[in-house]
ChimeraX commands (.cxc) that place a marker at each C-alpha (Angstrom):
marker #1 position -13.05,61.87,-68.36 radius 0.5
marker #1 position -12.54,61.87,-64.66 radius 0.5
marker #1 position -10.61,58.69,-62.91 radius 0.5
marker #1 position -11.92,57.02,-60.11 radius 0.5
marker #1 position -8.90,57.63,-57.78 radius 0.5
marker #1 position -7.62,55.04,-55.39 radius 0.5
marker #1 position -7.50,56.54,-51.65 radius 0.5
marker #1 position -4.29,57.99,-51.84 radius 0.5
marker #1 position -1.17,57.65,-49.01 radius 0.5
marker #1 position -1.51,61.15,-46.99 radius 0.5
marker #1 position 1.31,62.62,-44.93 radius 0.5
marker #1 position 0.90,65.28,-42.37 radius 0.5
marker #1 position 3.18,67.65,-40.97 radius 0.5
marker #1 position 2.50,69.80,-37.96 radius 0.5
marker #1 position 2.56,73.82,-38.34 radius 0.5
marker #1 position 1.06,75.47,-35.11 radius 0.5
marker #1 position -2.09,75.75,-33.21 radius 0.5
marker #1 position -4.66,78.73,-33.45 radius 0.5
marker #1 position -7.64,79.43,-31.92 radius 0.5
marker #1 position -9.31,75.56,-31.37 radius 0.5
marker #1 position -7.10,74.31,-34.75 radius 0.5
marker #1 position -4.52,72.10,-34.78 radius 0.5
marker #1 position -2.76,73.18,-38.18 radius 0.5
marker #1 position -1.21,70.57,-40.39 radius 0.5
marker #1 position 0.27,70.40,-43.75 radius 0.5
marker #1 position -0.93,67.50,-45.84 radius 0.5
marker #1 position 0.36,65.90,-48.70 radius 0.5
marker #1 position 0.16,62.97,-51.14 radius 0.5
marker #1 position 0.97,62.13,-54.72 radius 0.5
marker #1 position -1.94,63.09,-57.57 radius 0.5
marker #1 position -3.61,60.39,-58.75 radius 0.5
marker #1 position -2.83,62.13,-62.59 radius 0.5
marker #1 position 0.88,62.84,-62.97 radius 0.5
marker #1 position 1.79,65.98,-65.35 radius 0.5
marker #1 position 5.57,64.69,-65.35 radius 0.5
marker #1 position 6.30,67.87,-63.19 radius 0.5
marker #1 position 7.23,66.45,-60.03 radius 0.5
marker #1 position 6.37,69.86,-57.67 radius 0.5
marker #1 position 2.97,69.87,-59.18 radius 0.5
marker #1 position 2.40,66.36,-58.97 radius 0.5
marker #1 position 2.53,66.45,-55.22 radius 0.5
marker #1 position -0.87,67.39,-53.94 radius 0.5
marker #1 position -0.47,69.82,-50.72 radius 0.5
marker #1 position -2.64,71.80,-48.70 radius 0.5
marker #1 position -3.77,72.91,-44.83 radius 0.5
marker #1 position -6.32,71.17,-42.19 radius 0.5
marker #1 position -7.43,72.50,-39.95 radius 0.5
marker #1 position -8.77,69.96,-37.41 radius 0.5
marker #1 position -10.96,71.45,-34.26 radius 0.5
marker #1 position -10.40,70.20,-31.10 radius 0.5
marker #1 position -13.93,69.11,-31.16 radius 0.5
marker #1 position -13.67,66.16,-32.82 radius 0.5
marker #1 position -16.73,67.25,-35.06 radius 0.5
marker #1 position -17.78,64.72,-37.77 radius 0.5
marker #1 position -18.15,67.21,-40.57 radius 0.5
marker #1 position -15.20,68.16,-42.79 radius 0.5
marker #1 position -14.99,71.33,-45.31 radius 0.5
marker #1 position -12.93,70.83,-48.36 radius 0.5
marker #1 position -12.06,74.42,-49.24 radius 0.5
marker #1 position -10.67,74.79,-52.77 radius 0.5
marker #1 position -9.50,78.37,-54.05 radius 0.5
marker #1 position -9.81,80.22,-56.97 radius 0.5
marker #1 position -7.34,80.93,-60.03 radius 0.5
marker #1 position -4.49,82.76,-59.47 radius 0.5
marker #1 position -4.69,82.40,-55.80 radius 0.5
marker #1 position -1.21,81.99,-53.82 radius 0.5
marker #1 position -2.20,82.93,-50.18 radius 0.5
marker #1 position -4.98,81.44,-47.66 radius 0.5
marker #1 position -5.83,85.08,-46.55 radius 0.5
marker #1 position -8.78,85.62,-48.30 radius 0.5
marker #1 position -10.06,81.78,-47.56 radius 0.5
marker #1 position -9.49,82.49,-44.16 radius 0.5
marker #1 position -11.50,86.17,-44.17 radius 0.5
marker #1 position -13.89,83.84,-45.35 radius 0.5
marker #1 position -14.07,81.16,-43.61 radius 0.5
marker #1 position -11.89,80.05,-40.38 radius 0.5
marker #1 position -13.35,82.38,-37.90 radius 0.5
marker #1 position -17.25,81.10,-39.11 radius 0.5
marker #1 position -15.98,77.32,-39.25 radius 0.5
marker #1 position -13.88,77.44,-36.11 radius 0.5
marker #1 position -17.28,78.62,-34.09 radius 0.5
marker #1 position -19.01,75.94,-35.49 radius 0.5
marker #1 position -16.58,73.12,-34.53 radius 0.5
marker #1 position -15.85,72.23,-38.28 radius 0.5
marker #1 position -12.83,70.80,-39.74 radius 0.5
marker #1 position -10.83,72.99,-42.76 radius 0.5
marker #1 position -9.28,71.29,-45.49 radius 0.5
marker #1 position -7.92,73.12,-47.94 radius 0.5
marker #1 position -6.00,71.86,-50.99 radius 0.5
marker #1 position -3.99,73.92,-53.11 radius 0.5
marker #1 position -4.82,73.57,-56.90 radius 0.5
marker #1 position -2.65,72.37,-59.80 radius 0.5
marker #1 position 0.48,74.60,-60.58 radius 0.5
marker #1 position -0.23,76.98,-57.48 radius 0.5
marker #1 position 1.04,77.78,-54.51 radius 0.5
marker #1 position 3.88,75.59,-53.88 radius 0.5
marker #1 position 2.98,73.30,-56.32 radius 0.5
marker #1 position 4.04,76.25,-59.26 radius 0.5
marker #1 position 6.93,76.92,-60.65 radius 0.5
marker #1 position 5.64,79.64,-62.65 radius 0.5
marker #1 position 5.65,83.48,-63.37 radius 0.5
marker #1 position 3.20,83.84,-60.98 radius 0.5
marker #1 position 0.18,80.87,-59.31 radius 0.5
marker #1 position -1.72,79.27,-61.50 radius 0.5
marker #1 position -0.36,80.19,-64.64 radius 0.5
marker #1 position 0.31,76.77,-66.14 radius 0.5
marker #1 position -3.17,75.57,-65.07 radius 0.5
marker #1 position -5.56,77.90,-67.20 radius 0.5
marker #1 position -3.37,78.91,-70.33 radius 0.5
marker #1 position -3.41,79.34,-73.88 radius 0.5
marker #1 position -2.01,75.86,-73.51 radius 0.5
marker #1 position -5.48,74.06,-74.62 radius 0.5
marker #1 position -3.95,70.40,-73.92 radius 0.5
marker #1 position -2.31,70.87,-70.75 radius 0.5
marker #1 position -5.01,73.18,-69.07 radius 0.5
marker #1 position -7.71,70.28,-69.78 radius 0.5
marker #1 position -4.76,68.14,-68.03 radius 0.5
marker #1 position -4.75,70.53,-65.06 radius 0.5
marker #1 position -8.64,70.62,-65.05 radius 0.5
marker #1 position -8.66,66.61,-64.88 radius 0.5
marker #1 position -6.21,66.51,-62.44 radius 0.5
marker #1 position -7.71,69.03,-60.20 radius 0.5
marker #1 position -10.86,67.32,-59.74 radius 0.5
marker #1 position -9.65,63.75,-59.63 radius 0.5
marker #1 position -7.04,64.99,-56.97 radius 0.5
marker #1 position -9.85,66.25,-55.21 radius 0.5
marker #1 position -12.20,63.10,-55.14 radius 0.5
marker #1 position -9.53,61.09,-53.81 radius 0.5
marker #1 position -9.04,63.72,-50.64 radius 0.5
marker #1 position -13.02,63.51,-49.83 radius 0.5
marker #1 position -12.79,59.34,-49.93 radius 0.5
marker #1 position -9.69,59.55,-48.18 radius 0.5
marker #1 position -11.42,61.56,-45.50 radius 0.5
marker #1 position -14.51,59.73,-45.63 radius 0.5
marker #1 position -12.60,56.49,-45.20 radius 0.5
marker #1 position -10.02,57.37,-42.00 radius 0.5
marker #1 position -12.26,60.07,-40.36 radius 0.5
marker #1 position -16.08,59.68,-41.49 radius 0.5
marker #1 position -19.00,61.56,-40.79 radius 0.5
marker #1 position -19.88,64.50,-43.70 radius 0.5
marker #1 position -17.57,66.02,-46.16 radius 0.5
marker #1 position -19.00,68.99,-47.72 radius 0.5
marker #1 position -17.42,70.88,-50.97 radius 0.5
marker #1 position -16.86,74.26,-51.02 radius 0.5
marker #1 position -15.49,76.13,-54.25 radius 0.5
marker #1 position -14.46,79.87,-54.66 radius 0.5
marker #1 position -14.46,81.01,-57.82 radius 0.5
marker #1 position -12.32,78.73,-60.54 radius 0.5
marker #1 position -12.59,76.35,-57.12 radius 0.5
marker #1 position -16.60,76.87,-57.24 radius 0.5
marker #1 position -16.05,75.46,-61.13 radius 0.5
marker #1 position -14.12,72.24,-59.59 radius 0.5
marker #1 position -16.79,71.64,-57.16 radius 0.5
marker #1 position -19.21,71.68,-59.63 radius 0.5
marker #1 position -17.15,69.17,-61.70 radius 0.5
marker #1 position -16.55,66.86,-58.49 radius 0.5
marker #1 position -20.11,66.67,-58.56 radius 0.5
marker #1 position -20.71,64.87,-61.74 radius 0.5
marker #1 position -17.84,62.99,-61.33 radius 0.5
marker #1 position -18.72,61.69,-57.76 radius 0.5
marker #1 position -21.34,60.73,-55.04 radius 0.5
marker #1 position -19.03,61.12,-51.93 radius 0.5
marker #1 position -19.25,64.95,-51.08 radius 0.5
marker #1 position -22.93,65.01,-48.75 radius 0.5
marker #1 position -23.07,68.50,-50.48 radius 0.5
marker #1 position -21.50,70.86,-52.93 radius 0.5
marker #1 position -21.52,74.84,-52.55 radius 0.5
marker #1 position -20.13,76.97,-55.09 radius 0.5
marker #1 position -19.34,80.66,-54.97 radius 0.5
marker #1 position -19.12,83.40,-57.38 radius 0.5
marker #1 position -18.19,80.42,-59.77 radius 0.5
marker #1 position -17.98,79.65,-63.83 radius 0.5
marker #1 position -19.22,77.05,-65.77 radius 0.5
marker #1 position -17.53,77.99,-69.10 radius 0.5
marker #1 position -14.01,78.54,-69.30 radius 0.5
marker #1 position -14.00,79.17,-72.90 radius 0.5
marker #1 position -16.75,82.07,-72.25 radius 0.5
marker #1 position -14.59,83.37,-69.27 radius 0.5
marker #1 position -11.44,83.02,-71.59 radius 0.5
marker #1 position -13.50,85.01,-74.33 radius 0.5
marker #1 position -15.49,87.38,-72.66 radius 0.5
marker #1 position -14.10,88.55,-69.60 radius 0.5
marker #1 position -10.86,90.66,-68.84 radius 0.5
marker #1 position -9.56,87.76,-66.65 radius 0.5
marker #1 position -8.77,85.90,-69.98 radius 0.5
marker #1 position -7.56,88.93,-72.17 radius 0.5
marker #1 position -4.25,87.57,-72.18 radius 0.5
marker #1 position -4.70,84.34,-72.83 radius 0.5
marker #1 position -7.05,85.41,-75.76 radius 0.5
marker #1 position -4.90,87.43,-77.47 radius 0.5
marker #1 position -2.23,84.35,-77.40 radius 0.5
marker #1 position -4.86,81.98,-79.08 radius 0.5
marker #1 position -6.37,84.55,-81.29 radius 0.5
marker #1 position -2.58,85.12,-82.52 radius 0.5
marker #1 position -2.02,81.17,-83.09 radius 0.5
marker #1 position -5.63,80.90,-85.28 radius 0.5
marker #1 position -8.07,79.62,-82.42 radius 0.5
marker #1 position -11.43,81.00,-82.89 radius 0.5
marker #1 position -14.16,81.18,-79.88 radius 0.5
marker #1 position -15.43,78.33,-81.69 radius 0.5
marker #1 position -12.95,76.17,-81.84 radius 0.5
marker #1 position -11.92,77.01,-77.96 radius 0.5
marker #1 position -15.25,76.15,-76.93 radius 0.5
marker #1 position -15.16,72.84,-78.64 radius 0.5
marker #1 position -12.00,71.69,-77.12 radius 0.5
marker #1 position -13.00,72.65,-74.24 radius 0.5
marker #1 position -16.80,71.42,-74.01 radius 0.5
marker #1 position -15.69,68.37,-72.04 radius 0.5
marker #1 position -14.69,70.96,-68.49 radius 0.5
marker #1 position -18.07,72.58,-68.75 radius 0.5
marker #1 position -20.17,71.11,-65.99 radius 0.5
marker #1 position -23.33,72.06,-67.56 radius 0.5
marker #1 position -22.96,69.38,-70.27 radius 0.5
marker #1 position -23.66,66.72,-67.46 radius 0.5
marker #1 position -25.93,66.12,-64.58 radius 0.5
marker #1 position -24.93,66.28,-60.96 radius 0.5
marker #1 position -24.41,62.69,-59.19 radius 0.5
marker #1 position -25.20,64.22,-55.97 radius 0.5
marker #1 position -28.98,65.56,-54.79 radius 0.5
marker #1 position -29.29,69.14,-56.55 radius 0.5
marker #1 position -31.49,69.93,-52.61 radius 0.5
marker #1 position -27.81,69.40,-51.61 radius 0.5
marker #1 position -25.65,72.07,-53.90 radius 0.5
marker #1 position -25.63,75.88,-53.07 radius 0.5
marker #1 position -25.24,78.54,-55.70 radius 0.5
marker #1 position -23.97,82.04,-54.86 radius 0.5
marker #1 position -23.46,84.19,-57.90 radius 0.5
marker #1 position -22.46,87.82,-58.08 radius 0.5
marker #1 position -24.68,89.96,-60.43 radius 0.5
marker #1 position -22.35,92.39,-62.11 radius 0.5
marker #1 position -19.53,90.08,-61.62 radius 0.5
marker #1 position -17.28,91.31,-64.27 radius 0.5
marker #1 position -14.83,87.84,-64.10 radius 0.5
marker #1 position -17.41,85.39,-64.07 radius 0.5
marker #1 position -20.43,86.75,-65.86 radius 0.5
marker #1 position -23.68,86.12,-63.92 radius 0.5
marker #1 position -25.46,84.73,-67.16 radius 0.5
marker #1 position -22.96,82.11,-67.09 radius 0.5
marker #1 position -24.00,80.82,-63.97 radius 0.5
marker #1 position -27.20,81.42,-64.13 radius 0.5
marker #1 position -27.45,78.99,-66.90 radius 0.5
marker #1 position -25.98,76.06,-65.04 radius 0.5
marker #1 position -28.31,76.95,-62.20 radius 0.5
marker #1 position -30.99,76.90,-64.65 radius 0.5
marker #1 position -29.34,73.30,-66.66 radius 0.5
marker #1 position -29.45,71.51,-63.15 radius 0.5
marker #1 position -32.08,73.35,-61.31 radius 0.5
marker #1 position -30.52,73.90,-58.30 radius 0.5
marker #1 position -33.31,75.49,-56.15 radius 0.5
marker #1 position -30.83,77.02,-53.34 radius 0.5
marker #1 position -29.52,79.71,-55.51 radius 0.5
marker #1 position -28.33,83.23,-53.97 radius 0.5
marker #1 position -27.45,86.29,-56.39 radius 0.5
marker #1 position -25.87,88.83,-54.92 radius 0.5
marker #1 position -25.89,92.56,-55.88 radius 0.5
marker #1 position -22.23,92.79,-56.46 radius 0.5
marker #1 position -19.54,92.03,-58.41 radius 0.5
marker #1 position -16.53,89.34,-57.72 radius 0.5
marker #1 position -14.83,91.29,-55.32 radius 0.5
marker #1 position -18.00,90.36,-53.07 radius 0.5
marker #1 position -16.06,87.19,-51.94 radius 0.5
marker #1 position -14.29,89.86,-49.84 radius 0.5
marker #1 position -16.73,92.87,-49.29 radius 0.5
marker #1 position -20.04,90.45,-48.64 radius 0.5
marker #1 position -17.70,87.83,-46.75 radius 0.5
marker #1 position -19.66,88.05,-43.62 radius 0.5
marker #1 position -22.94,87.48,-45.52 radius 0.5
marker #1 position -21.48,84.72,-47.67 radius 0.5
marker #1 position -20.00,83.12,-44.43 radius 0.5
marker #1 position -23.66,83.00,-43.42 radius 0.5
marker #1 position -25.67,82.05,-45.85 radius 0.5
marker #1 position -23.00,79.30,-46.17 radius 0.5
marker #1 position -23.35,78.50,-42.74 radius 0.5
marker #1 position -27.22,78.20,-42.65 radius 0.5
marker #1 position -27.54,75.80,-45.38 radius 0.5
marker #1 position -24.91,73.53,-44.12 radius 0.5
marker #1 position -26.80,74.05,-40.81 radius 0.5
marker #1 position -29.96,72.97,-42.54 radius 0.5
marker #1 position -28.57,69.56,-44.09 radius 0.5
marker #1 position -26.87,68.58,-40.81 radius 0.5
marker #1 position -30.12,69.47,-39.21 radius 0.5
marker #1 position -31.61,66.62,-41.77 radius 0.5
marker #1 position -29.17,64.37,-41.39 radius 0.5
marker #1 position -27.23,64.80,-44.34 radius 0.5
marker link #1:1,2 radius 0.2
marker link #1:2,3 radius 0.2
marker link #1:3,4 radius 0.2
marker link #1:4,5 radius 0.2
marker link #1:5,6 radius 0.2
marker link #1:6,7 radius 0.2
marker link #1:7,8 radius 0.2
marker link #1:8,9 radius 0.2
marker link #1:9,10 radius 0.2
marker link #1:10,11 radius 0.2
marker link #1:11,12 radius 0.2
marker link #1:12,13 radius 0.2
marker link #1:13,14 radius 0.2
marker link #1:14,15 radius 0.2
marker link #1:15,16 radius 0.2
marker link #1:16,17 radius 0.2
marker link #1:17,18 radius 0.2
marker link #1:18,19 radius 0.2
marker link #1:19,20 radius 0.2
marker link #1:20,21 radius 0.2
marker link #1:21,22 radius 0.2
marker link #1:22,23 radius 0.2
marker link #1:23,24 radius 0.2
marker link #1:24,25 radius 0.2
marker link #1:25,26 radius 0.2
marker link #1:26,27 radius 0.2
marker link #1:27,28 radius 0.2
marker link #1:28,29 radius 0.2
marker link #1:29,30 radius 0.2
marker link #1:30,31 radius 0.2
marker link #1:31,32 radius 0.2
marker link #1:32,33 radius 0.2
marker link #1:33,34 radius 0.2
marker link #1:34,35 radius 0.2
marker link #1:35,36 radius 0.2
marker link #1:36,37 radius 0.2
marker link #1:37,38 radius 0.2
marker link #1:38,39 radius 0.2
marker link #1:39,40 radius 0.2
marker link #1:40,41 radius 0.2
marker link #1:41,42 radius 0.2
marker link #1:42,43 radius 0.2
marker link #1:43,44 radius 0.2
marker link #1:44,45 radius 0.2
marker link #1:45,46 radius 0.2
marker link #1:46,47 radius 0.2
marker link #1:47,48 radius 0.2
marker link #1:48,49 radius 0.2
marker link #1:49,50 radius 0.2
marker link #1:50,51 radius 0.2
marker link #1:51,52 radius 0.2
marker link #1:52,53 radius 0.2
marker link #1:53,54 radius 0.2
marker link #1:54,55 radius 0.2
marker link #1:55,56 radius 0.2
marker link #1:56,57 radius 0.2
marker link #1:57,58 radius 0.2
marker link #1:58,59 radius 0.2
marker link #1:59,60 radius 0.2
marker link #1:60,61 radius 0.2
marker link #1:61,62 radius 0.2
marker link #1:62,63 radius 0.2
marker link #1:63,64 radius 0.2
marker link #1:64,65 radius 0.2
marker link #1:65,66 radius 0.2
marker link #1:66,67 radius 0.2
marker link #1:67,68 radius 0.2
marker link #1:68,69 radius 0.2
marker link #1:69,70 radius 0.2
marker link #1:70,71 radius 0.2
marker link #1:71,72 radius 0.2
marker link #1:72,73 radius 0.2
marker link #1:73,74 radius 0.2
marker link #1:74,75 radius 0.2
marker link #1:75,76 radius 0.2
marker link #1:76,77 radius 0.2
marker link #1:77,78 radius 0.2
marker link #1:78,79 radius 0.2
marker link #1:79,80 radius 0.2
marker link #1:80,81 radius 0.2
marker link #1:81,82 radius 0.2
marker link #1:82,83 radius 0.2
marker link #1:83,84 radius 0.2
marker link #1:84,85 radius 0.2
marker link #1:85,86 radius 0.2
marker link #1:86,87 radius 0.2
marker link #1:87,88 radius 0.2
marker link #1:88,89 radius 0.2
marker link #1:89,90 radius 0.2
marker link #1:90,91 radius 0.2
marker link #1:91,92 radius 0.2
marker link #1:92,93 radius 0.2
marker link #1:93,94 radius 0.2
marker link #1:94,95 radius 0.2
marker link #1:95,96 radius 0.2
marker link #1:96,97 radius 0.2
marker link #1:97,98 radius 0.2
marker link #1:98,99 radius 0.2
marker link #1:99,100 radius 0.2
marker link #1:100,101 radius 0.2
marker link #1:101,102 radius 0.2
marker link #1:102,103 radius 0.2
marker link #1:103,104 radius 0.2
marker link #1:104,105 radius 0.2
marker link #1:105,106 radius 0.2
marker link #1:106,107 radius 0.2
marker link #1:107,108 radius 0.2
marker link #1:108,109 radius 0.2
marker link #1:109,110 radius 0.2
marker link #1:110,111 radius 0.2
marker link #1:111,112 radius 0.2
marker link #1:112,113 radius 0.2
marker link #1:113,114 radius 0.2
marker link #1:114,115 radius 0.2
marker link #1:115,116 radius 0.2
marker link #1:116,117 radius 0.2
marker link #1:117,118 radius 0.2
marker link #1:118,119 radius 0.2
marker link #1:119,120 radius 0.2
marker link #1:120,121 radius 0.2
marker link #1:121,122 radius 0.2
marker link #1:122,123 radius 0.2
marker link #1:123,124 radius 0.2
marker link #1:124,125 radius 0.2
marker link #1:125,126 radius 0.2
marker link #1:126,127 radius 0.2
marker link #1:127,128 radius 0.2
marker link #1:128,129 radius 0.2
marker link #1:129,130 radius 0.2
marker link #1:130,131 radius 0.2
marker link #1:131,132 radius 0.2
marker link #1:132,133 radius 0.2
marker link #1:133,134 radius 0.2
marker link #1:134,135 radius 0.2
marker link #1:135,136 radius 0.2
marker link #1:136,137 radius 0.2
marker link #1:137,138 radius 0.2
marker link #1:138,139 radius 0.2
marker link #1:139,140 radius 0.2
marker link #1:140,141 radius 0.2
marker link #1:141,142 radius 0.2
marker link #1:142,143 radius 0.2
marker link #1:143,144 radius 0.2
marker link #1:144,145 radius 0.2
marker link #1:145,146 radius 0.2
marker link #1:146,147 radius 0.2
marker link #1:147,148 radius 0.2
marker link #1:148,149 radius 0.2
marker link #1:149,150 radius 0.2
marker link #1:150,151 radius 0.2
marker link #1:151,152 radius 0.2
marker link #1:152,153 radius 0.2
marker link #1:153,154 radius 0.2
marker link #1:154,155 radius 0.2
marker link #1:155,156 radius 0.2
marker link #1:156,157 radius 0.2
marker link #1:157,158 radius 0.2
marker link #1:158,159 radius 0.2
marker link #1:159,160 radius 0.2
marker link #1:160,161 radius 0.2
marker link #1:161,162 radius 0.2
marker link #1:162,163 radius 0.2
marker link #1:163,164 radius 0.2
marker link #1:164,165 radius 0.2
marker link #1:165,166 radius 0.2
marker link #1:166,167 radius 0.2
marker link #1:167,168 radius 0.2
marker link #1:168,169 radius 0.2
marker link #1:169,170 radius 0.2
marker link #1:170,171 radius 0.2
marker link #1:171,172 radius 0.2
marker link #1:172,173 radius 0.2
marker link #1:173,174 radius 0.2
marker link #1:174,175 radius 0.2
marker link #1:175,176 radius 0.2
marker link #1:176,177 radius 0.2
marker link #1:177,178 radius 0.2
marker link #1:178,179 radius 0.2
marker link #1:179,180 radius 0.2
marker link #1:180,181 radius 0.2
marker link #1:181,182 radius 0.2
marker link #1:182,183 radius 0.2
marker link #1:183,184 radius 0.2
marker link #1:184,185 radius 0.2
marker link #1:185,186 radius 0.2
marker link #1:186,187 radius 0.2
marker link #1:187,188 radius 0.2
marker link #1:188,189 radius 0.2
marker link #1:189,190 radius 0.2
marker link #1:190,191 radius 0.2
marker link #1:191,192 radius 0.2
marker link #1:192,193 radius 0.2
marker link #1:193,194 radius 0.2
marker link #1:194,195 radius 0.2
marker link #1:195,196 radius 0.2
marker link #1:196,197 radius 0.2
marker link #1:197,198 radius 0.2
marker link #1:198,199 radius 0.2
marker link #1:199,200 radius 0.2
marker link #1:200,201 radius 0.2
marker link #1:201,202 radius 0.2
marker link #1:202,203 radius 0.2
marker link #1:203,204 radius 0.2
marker link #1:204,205 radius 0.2
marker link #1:205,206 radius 0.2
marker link #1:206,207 radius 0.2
marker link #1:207,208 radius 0.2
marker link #1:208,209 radius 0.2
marker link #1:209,210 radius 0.2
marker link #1:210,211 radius 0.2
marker link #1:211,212 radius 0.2
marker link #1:212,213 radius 0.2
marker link #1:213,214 radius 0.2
marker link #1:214,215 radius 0.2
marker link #1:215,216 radius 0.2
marker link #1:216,217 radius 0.2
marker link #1:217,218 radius 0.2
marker link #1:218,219 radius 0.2
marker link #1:219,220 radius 0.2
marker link #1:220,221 radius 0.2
marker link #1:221,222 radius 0.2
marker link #1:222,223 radius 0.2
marker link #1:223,224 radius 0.2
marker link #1:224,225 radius 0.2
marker link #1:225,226 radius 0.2
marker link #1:226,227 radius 0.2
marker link #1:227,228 radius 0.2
marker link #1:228,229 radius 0.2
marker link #1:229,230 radius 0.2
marker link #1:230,231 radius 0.2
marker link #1:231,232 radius 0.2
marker link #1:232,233 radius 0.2
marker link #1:233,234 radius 0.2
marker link #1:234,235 radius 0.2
marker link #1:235,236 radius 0.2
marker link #1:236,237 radius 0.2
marker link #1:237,238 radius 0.2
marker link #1:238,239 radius 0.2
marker link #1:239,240 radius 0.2
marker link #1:240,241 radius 0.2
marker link #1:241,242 radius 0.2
marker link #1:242,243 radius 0.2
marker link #1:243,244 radius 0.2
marker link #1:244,245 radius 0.2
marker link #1:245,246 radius 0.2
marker link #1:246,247 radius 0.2
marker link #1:247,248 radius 0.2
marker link #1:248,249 radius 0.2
marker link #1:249,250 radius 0.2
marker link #1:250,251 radius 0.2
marker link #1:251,252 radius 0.2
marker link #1:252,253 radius 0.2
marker link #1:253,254 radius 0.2
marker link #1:254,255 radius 0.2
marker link #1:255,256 radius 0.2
marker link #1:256,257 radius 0.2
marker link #1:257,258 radius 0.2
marker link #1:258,259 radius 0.2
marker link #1:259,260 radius 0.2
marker link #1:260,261 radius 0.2
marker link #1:261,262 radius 0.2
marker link #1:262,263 radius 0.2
marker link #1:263,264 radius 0.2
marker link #1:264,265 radius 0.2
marker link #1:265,266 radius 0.2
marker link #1:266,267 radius 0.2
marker link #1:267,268 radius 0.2
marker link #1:268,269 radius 0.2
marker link #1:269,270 radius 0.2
marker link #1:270,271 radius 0.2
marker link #1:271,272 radius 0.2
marker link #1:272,273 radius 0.2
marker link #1:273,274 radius 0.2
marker link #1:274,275 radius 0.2
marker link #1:275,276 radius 0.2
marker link #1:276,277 radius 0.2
marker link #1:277,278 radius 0.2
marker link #1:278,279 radius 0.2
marker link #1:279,280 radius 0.2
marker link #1:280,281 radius 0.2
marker link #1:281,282 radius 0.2
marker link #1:282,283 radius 0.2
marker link #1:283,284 radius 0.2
view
C-alpha cells in the first residue's frame, strides 16, 4: 500500500532569517511519480534554529491550504522558544506543486483513482523526509498533522516506525464519511452521485486510506489526539472512533468547532508543547 522510500536527494535554497530561523526551501523528487512533473517535485520550508536542537517537527497542512500563515499562528513563535526545528512540506497538488483551480484540488476529488494516488504519495513522500532527517541530522523527528495533514500523520504511522511520535489535530479518519457527510465534500459528492457512485461504493474504494483499518507501528503512549467537538468538517464521531480503534490514551476534545485551529491556537500550541515536553523529558 505504502512504499518503503529510499532516502531521497534533498536540495536547499536559502530564503531569509527570522527571529533564531534560518529559512530554507527544500526540495527533492517524490518517491511516487503522478507523471505531472510540478507535483512530482516535493517542496516545502525548514526552519532550522540556531540552536542546533536535536528534535525536528514535520509540519504537514491541511486540504486546501496554499499559505503557511495559519501553520505559523500555530506554531513558529511556540517552536522557535523552544529551540525546535520546522519542517514543513507542502502536500500533493498544493501550493506550488498545483496547477489547479485553486490548492489541492487534484488531490481529494471526485477522481477516486488519482486521489488514492495523491493519498499514497503523500505519505510515502513524507516517510522518506523523516529518514532523510533522521539519517543527515538525527536526534527526534516528531509528526505533526493539521487537519487532512492530521489524516497523513495518522497514515505515516502504520506505514512506519521512524517518527518518535505522531500528533494529530482536528483530523479525519474517513474520507469517504468527510466526502459524504460534511459540507467540505458537497461538491465532490454531487460529481460522484451524478456519475452513479453510492456512499457504499465510495467507502469501499476507499477503505484502503482509512487509518482505522490498521494498527499504529509506533507506541500509541507516543500519538496525540486533538479533536474539535462540533467540528462541522471533520465530524468528532469520526475521530473519536479511531481514538477508540487504537486507544490512544492522550486524547484532547475541544469545545469547538474546526475553526479552533485558529481561535484555540494558543491552547493547541500548548497542549502540543507539553506532551512533546513530556516524551523528550523520557527520552523519547
Amino acid at each position: 500500500m505504502y512504499p518503503t522510500p529510499d532516502i531521497p536527494d534533498v536540495h536547499f535554497e536559502h530564503i531569509h532569517r527570522q527571529m533564531n530561523y534560518e529559512i530554507c526551501r527544500f526540495s527533492f523528487q517524490s518517491p511516487m511519480k503522478s507523471g505531472n512533473e510540478i507535483n512530482d517535485r516535493v517542496q516545502g520550508n525548514v526552519y532550522s534554529h540556531s540552536s542546533r536542537s536535536p528534535v525536528h517537527i514535520v509540519v504537514v497542512h491541511g486540504w486546501r491550504m496554499d499559505q503557511w500563515e495559519k501553520i505559523n499562528q500555530l506554531f513558529l513563535n511556540p517552536f522557535d522558544k523552544s529551540g525546535f526545528h520546522m519542517w514543513q512540506i507542502m502536500l500533493p497538488f498544493h501550493f506550488d506543486r498545483a496547477h489547479s483551480t485553486y490548492s489541492g484540488e487534484y488531490m481529494i476529488s471526485a477522481n477516486i483513482e488519482r486521489s488514492v494516488f495523491s493519498v499514497r504519495q503523500a505519505v510515502t513522500e513524507i516517510r522518506a523526509l523523516i529518514r532523510w532527517i533522521k539519517l543527515n541530522k538525527g536526534g527526534n523527528v516528531i509528526l505533526v498533522g493539521v487537519s487532512l495533514g492530521g489524516l497523513m500523520a495518522n497514515l505515516v504511522a502504520t506505514a512506519d516506525e521512524y517518527a518518535d511520535a505522531v500528533i494529530s489535530i482536528m483530523y479525519a479518519n474517513s474520507l469517504s464519511y468527510a466526502v459524504w457527510h460534511t459540507p467540505i465534500g458537497k461538491y465532490i459528492k454531487q460529481v460522484l452521485q451524478n456519475n452513479g457512485i453510492t456512499y457504499d461504493m465510495l467507502k469501499e474504494y476507499w477503505e484502503i486510506l482509512e487509518p482505522i483499518s490498521q494498527k499504529p507501528k509506533i507506541d500509541r503512549n507516543r500519538i496525540l489526539f486533538i479533536a474539535g467537538r462540533y467540528d462541522q468538517y471533520v465530524h468528532f464521531e469520526d475521530a473519536l472512533a479511531l481514538q477508540q480503534a487504537w486507544d490512544i490514551p492522550n486524547f484532547l476534545p475541544y469545545h469547538c468547532g474546526h475553526a479552533g485551529i485558529i481561535f484555540h491556537r494558543k491552547k493547541i500550541a500548548k497542549d502540543v508543547l507539553t506532551f512533546i515536553h513530556s516524551l523528550l523529558s523520557r527520552s523519547v
